[in-house]
N, CA, C, O and CB atoms as a CASP TS submission, in Angstrom:
PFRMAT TS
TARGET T0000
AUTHOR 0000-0000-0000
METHOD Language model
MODEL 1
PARENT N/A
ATOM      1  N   UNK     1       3.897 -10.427  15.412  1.00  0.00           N
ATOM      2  CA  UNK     1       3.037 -11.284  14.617  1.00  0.00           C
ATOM      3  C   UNK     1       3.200 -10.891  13.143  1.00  0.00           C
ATOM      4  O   UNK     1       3.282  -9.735  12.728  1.00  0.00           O
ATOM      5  CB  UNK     1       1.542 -11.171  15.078  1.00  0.00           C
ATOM      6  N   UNK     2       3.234 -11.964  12.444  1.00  0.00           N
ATOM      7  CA  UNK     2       3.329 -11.520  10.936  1.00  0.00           C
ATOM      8  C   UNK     2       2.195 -11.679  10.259  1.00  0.00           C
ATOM      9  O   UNK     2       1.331 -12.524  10.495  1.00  0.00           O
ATOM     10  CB  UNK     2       4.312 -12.215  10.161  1.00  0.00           C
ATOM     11  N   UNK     3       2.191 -10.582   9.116  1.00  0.00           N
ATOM     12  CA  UNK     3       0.855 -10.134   8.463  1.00  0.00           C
ATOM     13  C   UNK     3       0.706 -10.733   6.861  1.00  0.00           C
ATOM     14  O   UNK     3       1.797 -11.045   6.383  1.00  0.00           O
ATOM     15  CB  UNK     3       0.824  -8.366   8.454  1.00  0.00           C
ATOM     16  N   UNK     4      -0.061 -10.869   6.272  1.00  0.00           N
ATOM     17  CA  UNK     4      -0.286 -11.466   5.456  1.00  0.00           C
ATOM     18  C   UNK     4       0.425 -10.110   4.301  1.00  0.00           C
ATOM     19  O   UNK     4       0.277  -8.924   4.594  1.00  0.00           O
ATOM     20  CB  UNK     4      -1.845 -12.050   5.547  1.00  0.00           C
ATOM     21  N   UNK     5       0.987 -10.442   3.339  1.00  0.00           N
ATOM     22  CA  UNK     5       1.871  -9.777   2.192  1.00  0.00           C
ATOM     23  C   UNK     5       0.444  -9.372   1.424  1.00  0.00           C
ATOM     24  O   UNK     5      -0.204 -10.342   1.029  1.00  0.00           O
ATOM     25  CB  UNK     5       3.173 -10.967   1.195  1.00  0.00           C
ATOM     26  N   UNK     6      -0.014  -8.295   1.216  1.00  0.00           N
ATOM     27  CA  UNK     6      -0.436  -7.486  -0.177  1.00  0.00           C
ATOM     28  C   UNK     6      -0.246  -7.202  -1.154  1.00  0.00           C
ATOM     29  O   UNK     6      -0.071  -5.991  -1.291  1.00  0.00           O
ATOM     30  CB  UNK     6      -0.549  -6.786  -0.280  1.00  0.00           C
ATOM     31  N   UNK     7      -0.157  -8.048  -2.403  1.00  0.00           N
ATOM     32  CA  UNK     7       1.074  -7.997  -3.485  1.00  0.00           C
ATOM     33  C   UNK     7       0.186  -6.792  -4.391  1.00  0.00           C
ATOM     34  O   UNK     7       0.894  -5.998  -5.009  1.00  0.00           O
ATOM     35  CB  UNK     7       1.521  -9.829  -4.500  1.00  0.00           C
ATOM     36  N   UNK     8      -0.619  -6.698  -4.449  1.00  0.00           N
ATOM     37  CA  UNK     8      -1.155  -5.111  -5.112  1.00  0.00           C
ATOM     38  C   UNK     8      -0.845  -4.074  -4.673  1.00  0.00           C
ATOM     39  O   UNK     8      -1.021  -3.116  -5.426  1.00  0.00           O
ATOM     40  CB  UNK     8      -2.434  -4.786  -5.114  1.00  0.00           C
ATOM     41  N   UNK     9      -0.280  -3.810  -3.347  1.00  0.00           N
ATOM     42  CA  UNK     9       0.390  -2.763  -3.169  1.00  0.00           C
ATOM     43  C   UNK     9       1.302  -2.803  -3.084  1.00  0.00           C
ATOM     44  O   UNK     9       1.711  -1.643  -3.041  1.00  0.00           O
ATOM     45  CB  UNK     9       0.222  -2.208  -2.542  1.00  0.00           C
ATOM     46  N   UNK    10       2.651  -3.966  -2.963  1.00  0.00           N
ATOM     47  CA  UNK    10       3.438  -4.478  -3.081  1.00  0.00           C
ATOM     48  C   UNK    10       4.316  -4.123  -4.362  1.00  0.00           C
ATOM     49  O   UNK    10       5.462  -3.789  -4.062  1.00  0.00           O
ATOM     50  CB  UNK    10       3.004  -5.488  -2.880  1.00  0.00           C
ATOM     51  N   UNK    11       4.022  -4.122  -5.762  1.00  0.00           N
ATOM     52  CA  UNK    11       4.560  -4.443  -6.439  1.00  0.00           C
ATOM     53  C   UNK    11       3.925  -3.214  -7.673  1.00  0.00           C
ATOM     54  O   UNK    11       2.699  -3.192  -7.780  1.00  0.00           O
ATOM     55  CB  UNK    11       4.493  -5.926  -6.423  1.00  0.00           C
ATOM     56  N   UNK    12       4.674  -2.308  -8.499  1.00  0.00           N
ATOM     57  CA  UNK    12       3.882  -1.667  -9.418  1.00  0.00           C
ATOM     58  C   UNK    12       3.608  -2.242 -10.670  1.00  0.00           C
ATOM     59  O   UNK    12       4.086  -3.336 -10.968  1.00  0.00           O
ATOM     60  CB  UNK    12       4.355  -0.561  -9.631  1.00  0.00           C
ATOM     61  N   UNK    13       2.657  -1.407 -11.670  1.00  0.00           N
ATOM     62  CA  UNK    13       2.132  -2.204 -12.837  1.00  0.00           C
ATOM     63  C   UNK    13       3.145  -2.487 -13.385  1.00  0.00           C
ATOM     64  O   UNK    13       4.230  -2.046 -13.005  1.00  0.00           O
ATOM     65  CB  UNK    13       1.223  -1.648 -13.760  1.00  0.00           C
ATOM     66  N   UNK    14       2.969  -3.472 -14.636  1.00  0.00           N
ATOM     67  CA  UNK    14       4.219  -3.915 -15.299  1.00  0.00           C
ATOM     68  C   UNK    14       4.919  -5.235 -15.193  1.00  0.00           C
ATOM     69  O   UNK    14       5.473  -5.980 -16.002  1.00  0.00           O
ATOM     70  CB  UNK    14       5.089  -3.105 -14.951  1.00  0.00           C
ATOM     71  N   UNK    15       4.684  -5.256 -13.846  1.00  0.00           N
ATOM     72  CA  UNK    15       5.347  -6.619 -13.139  1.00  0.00           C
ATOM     73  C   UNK    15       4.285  -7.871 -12.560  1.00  0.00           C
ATOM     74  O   UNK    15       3.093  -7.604 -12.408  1.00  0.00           O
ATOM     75  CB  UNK    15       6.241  -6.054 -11.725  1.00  0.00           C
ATOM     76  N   UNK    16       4.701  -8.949 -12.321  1.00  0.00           N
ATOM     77  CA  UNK    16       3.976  -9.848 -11.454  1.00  0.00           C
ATOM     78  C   UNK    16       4.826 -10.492 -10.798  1.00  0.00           C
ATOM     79  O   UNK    16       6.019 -10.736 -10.977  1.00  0.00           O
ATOM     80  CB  UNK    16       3.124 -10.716 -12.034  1.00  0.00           C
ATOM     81  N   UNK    17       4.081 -10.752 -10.002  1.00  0.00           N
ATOM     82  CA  UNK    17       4.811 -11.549  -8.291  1.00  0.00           C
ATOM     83  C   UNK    17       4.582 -12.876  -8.785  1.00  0.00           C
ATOM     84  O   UNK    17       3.504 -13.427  -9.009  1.00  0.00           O
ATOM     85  CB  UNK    17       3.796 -11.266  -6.381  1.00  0.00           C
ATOM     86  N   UNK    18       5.766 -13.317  -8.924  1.00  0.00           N
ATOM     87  CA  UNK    18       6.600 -15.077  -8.949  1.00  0.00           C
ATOM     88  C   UNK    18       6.013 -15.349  -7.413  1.00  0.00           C
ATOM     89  O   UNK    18       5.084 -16.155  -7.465  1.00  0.00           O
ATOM     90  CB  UNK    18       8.971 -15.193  -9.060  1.00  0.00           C
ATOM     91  N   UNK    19       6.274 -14.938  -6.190  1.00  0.00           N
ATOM     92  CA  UNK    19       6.366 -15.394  -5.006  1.00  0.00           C
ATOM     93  C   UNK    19       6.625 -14.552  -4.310  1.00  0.00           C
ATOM     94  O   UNK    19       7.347 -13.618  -4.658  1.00  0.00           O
ATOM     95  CB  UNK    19       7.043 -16.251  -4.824  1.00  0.00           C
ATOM     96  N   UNK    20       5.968 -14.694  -2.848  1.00  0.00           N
ATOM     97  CA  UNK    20       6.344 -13.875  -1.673  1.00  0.00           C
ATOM     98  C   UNK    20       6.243 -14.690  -0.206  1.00  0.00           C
ATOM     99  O   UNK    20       5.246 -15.281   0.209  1.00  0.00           O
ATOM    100  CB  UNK    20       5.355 -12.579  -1.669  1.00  0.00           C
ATOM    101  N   UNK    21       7.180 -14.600   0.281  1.00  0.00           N
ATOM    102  CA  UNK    21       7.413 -15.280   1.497  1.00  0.00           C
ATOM    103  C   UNK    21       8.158 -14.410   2.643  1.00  0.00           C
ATOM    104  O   UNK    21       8.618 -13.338   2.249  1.00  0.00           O
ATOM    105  CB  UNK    21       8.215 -16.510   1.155  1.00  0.00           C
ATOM    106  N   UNK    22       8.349 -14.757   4.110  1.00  0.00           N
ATOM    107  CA  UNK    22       9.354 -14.158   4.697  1.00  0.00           C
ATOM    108  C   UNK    22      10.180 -15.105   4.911  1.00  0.00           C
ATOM    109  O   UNK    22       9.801 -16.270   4.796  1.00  0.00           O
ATOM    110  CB  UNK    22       9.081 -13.463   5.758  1.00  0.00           C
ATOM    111  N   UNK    23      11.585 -14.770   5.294  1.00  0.00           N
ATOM    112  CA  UNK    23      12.465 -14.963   5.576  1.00  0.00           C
ATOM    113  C   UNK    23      13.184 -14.652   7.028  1.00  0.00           C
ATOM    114  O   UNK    23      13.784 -13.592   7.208  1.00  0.00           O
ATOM    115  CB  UNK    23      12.789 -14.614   4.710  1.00  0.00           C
ATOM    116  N   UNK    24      13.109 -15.327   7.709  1.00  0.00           N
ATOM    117  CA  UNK    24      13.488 -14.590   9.129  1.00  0.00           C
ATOM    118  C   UNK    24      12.650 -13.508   9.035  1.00  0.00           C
ATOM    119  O   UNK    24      11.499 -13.647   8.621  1.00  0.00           O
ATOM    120  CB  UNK    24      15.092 -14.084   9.387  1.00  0.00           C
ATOM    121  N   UNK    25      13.260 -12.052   9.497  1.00  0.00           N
ATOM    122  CA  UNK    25      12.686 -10.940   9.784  1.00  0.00           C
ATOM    123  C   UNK    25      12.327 -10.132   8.592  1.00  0.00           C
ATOM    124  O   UNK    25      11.924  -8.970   8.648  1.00  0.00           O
ATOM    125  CB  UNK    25      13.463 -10.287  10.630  1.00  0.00           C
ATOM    126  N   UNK    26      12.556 -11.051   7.154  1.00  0.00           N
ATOM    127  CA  UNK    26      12.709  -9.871   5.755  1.00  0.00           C
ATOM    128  C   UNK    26      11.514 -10.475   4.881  1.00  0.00           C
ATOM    129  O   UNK    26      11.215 -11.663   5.002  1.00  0.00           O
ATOM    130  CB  UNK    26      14.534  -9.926   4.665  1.00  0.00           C
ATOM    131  N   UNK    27      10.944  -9.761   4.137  1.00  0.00           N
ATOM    132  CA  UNK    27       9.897 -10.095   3.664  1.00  0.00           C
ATOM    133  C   UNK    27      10.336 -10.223   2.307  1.00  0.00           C
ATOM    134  O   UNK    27      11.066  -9.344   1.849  1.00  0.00           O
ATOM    135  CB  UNK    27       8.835  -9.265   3.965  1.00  0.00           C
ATOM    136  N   UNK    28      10.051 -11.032   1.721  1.00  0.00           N
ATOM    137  CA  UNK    28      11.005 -11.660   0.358  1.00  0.00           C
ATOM    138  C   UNK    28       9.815 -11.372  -0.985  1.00  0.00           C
ATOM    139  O   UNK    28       8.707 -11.905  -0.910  1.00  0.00           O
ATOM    140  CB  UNK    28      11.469 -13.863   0.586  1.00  0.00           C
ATOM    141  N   UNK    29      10.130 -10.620  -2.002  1.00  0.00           N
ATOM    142  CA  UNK    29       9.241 -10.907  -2.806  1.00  0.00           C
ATOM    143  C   UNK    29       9.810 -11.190  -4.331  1.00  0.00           C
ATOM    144  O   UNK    29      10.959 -10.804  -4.544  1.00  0.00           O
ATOM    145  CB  UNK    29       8.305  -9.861  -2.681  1.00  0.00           C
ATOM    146  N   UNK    30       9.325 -11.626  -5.061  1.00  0.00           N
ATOM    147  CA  UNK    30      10.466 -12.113  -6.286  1.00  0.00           C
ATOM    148  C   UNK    30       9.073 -11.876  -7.739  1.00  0.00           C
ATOM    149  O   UNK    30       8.103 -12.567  -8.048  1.00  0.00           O
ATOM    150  CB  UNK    30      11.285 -14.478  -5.959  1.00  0.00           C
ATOM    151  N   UNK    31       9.570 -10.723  -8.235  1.00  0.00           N
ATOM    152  CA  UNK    31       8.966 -10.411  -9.338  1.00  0.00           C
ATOM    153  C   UNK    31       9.330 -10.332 -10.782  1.00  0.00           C
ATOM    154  O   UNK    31      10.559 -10.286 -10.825  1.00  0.00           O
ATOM    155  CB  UNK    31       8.637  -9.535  -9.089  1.00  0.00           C
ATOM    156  N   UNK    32       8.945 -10.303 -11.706  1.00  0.00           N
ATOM    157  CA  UNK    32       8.972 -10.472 -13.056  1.00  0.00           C
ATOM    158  C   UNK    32       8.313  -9.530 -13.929  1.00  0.00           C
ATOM    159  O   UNK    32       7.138  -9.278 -13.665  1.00  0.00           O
ATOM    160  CB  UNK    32       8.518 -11.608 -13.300  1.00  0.00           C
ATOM    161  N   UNK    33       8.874  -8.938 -14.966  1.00  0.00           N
ATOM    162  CA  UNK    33       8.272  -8.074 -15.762  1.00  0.00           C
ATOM    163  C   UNK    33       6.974  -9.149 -16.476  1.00  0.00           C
ATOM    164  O   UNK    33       7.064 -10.376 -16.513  1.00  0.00           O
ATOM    165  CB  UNK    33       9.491  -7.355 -16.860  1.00  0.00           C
ATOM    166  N   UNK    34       5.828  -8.363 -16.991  1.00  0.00           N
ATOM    167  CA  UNK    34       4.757  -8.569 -17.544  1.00  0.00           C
ATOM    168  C   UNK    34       4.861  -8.869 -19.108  1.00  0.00           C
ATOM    169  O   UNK    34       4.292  -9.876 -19.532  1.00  0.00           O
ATOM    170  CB  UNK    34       4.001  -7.515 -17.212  1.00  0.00           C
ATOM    171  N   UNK    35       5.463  -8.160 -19.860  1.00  0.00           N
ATOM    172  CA  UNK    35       5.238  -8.083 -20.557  1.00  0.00           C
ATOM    173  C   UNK    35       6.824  -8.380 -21.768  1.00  0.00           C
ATOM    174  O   UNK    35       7.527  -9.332 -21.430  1.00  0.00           O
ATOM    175  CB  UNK    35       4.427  -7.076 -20.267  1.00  0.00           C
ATOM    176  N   UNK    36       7.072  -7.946 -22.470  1.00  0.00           N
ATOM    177  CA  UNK    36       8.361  -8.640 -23.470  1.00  0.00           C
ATOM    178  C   UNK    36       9.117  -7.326 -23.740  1.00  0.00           C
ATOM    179  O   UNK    36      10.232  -7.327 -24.262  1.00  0.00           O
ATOM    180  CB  UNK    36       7.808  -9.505 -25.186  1.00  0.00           C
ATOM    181  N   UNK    37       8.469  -6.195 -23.363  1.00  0.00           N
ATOM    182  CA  UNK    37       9.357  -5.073 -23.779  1.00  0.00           C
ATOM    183  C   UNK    37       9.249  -4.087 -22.552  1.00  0.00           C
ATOM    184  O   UNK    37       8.532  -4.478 -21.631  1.00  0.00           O
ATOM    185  CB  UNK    37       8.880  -4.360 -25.261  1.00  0.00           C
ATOM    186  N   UNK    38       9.811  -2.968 -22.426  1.00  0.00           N
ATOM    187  CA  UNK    38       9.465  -1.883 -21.043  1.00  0.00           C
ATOM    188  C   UNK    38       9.418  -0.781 -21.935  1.00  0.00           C
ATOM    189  O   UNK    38       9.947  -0.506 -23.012  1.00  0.00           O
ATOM    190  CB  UNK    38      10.747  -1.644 -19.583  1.00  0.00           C
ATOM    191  N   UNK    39       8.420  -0.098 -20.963  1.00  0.00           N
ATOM    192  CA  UNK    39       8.225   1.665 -21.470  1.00  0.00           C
ATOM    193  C   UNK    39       9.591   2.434 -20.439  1.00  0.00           C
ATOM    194  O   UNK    39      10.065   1.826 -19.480  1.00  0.00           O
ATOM    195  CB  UNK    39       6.088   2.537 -20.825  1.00  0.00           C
ATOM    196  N   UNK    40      10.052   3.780 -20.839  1.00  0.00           N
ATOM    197  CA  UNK    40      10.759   4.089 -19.680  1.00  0.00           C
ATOM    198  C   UNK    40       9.306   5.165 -19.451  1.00  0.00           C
ATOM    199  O   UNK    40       8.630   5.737 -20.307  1.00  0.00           O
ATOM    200  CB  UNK    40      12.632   4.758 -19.850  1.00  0.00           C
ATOM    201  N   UNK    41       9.189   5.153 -18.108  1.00  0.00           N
ATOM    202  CA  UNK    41       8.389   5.666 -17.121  1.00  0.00           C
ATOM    203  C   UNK    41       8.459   7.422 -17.219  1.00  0.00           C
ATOM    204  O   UNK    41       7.503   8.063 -16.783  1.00  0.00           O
ATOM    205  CB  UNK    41       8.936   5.014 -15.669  1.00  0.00           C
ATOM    206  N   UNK    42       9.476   8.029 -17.730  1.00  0.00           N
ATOM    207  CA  UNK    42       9.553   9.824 -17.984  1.00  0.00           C
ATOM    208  C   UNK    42       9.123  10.075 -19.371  1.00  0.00           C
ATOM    209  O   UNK    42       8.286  10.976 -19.409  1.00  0.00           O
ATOM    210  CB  UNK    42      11.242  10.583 -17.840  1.00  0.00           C
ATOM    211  N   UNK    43       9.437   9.543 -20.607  1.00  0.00           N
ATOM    212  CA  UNK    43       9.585   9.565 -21.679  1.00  0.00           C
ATOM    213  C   UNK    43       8.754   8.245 -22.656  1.00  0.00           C
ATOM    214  O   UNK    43       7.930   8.597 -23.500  1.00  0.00           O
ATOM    215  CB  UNK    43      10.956   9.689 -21.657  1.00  0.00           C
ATOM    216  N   UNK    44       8.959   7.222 -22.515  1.00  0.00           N
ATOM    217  CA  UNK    44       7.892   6.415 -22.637  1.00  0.00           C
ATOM    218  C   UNK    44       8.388   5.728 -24.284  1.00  0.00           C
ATOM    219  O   UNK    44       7.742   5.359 -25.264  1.00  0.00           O
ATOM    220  CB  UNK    44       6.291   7.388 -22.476  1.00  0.00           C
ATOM    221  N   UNK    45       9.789   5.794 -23.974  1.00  0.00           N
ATOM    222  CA  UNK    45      10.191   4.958 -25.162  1.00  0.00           C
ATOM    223  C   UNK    45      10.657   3.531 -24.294  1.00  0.00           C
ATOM    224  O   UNK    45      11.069   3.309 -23.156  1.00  0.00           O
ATOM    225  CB  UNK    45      11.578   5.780 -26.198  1.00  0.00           C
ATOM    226  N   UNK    46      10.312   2.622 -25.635  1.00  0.00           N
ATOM    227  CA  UNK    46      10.786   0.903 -25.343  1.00  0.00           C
ATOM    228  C   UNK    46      12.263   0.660 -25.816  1.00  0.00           C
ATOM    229  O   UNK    46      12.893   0.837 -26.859  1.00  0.00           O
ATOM    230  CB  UNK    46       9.741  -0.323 -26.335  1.00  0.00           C
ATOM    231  N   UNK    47      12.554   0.110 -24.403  1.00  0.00           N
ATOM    232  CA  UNK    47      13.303  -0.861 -23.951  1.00  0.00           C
ATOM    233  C   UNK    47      13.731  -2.232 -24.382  1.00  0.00           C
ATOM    234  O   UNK    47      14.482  -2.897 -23.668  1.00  0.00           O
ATOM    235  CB  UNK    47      12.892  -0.974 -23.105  1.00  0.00           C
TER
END
């Protein structure tokens, strides 16, 4: 039986979920950055 997708745990900050669907047996999710620039995540300079 298939379960309903949790896109808050799904997906980390930064991003948002365009869409989520399955696919046959694969659970498809298609995301997008948030925002216009990126931090890097160790160091925390933009991208």
């Amino acid at each position: 039986m298939q379960q309903a997708l949790q896109r808050s745990n799904l997906v980390p900050s930064g991003f948002v979920v365009e869409s989520a669907y399955y696919e046959g047996d694969m659970a498809v999710i298609v995301v997008r950055a948030s925002g216009r620039v990126g931090l890097c995540p160790s160091c925390g300079t933009v991208s």
